[in-house]
C-alpha positions in Angstrom: -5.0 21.4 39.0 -5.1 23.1 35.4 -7.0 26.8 35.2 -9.4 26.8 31.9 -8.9 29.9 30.3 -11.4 31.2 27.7 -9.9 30.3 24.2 -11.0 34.1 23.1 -9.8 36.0 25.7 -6.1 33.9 25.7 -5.6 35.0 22.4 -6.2 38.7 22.7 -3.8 40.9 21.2 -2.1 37.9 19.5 -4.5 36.6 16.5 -7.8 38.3 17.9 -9.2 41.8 18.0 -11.4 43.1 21.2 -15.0 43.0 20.6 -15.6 46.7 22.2 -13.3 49.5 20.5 -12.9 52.9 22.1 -11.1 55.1 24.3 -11.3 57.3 27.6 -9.5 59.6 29.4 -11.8 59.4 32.4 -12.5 56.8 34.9 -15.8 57.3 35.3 -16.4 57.3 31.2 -14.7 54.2 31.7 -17.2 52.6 34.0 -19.9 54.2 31.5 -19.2 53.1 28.4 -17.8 49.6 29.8 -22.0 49.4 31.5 -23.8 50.4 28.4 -21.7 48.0 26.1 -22.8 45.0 28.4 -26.0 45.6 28.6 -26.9 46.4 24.4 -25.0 43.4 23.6 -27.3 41.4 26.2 -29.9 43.0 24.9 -29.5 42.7 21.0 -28.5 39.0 21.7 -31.9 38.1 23.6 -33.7 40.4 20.9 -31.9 38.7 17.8 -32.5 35.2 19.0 -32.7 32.9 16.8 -31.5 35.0 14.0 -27.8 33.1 13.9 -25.6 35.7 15.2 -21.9 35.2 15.5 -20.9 37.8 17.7 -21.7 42.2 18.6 -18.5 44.2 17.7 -19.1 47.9 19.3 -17.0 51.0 17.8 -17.3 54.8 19.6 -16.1 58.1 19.1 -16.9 61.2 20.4 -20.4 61.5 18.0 -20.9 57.9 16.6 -21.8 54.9 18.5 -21.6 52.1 15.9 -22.7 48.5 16.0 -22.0 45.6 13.7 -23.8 42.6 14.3 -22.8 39.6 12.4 -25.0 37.2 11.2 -25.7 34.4 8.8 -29.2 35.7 8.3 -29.0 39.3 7.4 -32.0 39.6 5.6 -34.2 38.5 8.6 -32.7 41.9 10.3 -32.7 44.4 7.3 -36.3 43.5 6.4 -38.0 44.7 3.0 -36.7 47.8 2.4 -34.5 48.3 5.0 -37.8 48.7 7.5 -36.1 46.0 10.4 -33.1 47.4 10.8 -34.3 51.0 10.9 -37.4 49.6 14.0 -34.4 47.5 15.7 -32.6 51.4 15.8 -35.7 53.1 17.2 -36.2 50.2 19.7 -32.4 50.1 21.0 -32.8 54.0 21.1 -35.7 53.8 23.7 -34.4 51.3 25.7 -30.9 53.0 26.2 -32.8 55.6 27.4 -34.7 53.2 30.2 -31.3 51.8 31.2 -29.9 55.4 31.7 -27.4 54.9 28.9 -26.0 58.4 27.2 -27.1 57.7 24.0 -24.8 59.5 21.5 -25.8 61.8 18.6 -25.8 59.0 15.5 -26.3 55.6 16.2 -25.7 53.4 13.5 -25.9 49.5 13.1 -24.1 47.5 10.6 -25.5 44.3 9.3 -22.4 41.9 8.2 -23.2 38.7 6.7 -20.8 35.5 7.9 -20.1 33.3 4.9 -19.5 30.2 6.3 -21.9 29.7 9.2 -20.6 26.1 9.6 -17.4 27.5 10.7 -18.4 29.3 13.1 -18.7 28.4 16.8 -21.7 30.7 18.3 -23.7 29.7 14.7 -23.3 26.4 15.2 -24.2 27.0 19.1 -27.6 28.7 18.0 -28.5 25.8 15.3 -27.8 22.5 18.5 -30.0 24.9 20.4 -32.4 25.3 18.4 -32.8 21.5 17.3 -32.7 20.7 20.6 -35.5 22.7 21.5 -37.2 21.3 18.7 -37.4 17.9 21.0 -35.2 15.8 18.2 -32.9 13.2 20.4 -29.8 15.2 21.6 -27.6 12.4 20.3 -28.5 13.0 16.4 -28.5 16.1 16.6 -25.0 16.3 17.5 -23.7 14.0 15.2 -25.8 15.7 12.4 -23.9 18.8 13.3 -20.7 18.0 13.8 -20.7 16.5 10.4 -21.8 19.8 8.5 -19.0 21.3 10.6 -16.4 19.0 9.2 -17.6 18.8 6.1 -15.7 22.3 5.7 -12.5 22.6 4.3 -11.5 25.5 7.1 -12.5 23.3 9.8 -9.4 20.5 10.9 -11.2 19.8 14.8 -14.6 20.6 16.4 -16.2 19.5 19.8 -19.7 20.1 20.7 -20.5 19.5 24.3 -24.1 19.4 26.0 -25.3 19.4 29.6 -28.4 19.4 31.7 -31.0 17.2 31.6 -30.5 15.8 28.6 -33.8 13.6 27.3 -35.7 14.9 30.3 -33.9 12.4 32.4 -34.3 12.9 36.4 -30.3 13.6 37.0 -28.1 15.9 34.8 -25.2 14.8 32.9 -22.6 16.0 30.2 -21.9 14.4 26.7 -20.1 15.9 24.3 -19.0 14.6 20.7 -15.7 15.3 19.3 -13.8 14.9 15.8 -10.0 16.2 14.8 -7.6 17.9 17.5 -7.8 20.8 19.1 -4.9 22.9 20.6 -5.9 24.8 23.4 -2.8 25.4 24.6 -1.0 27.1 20.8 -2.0 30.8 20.5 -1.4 31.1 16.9 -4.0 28.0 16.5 -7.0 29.6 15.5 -9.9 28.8 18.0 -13.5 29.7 17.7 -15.4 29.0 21.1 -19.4 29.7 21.8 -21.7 28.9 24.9 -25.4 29.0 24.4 -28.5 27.7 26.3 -31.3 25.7 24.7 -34.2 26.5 27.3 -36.8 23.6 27.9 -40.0 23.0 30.0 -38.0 21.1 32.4 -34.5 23.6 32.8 -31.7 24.7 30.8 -29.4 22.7 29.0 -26.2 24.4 28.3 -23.6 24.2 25.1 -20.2 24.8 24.3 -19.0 24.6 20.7 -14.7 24.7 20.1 -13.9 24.8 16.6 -10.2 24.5 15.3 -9.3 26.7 11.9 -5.9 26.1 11.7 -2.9 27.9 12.5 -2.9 31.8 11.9 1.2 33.2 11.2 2.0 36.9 11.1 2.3 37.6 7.5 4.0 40.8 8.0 7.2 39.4 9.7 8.0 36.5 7.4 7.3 33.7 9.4 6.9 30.8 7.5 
């Protein structure tokens, strides 16, 4: 029996970079700032629905607690005039303060746009989610999809995979839809993955997106 390990998490420290950046001395600042990162990336990810995020990267220091959410659709965040961004930083304020988070002296949120949204596997999560809440046949909307993905000259594999009760049928099933290779298994090969939940009258259906970029090499070393 194999063990699936997240394609994110089995490249740490190799090609990626942790999500959360910080450090403590303490244990139980340890526990504290581990709790409060959870739960405002839960939060800003249920708030920002449907806003094409890519993913919550957290940075603290002893005065600064700073957040940069990246996103395809920056301008649906900033606002006119800067007025959404500056109301989303009120609104995370007050609700650190109801979850009994220490909310540091200067919070500030960075809004980073993502370039290529069709390379990206939590993007391309949001938009199947989104057409399947839409009611358009599951099918189509996967092979729309996958075709916008590959259409990209980063992209060399993709899989999209769906489950639930797909159509409204009585019994759940999975289908996925694949095109290129994907190496789970090299951890230079550079592997975006994504789950997201399309939610419909009759339950949830779930997605996962894997998306293969090429390999990544360590420039600094040489290796060719």
């Amino acid at each position: 029996m194999t063990h699936v390990v997240h394609p994110y998490s089995h490249r740490l420290g190799i090609i990626r970079d942790w999500k959360s950046r910080w450090f403590s001395k303490k244990t139980t600042d340890y526990v504290d700032h581990l709790r409060s990162d959870v739960l405002v990336r839960a939060w800003l990810t249920k708030k920002l629905r449907g806003m094409y995020l890519s993913m919550i990267e957290i940075e603290r220091s002893e005065k600064q607690y700073r957040i940069m959410i990246h996103t395809s659709r920056p301008g649906m965040i900033i606002g006119r005039g800067g007025d959404g961004i500056e109301k989303l930083r009120v609104t995370l304020k007050k609700e650190m303060a109801r979850l009994k988070i220490v909310v540091p002296q200067d919070v500030k949120l960075d809004i980073i746009e993502v370039n290529n949204p069709e390379a990206d596997a939590a993007i391309v999560a949001a938009m199947v989610a989104e057409g399947i809440e839409k009611r358009l046949p599951f099918r189509r909307v996967l092979k729309t999809t996958i075709e916008k993905i590959m259409a990209n000259r980063e992209v060399l594999g993709a899989r999209i995979a769906v489950s639930g009760r797909l159509g409204g049928a009585e019994m759940a099933r999975r289908e996925q839809i694949k095109r290129g290779g994907i190496p789970l298994q090299t951890l230079r090969a550079d592997i975006d993955f994504a789950r997201d939940k399309a939610y419909m009258t009759y339950g949830v259906i779930g997605i996962k997106v894997w998306i293969y970029r090429g390999m990544k090499f360590d420039k600094k070393k040489g290796t060719k």
